[in-house]
Each structure stands twice: as structure tokens, then as C-alpha cells.
N, C-alpha and C positions, 0 to 999 in steps of 0.2 A: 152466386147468382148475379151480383152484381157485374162479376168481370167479364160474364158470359154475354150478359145485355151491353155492355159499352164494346165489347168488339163486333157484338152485331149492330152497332151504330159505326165502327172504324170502319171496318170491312167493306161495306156497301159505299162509305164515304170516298176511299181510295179507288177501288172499283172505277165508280165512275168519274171518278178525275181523271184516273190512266187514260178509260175510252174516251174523254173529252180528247185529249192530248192525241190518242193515238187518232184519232177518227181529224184532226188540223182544225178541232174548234169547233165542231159543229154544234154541242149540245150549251156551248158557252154563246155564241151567237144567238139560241133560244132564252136562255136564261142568261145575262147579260153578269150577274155578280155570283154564276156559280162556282169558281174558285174561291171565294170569300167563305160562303154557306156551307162549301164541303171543308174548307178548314176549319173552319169557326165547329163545326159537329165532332167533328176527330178530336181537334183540342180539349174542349171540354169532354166528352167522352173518357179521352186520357185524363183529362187532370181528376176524374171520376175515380176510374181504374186505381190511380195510382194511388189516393185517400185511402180508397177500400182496403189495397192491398197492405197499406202502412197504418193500417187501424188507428186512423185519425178522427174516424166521422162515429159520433157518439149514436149515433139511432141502428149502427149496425153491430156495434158494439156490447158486450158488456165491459162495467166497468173496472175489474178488475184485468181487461183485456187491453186497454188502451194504453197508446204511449202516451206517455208525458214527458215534458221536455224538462220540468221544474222537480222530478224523482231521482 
């Protein structure tokens, strides 16, 4: 559930960065620090994904599911 929701927060993020790029800046000229905001979403997104998938985050977990580093 989780991995589904953070790539539909990547996807749309990448998306319109390409168009920004492809289109010579024009939705970066509307929105002045939109390269910032679309990384800064994809980033964390991924660093979401990637917890989920390496069953780090204890509320998606059970506890005989999770890694430990100290087992």
C-alpha cells in the first residue's frame, strides 16, 4: 500500500519536472523554487518506499517481521 502511494507521489513529481525542462522553464518561471519542491517530494517519497520495503518502520510491521541490526 505504501509503495503504491510514494510512486504516486514520484511519478507526478518527475513528470512535471521533465515538462518543466522540456517546455525551456516555463512552469519554473510560475513557481520560482519548483525544482526544489519536486525533489524535496520524490526524495522523501523514496526514502519512504525504501523503509517500507526493508521493514524498518515499526507501525507497518509486525514484530516478529522487522529487521534488527542488534539480532
Amino acid at each position: 500500500m505504501f509503495l503504491i502511494l510514494t510512486g504516486a507521489v514520484m511519478a507526478p513529481s518527475i513528470l512535471v519536472l521533465t515538462a518543466d525542462h522540456l517546455s525551456g522553464g516555463y512552469f519554473s518561471a510560475i513557481a520560482p523554487r519548483l525544482t526544489f519542491h519536486g525533489e524535496y517530494a520524490s526524495l522523501v517519497a523514496f526514502g519512504v518506499s525504501w523503509l517500507t520495503a526493508s521493514r524498518m518502520l515499526p507501525f507497518i510491521t509486525k514484530k516478529d517481521e522487522r529487521l534488527s541490526l542488534l539480532r
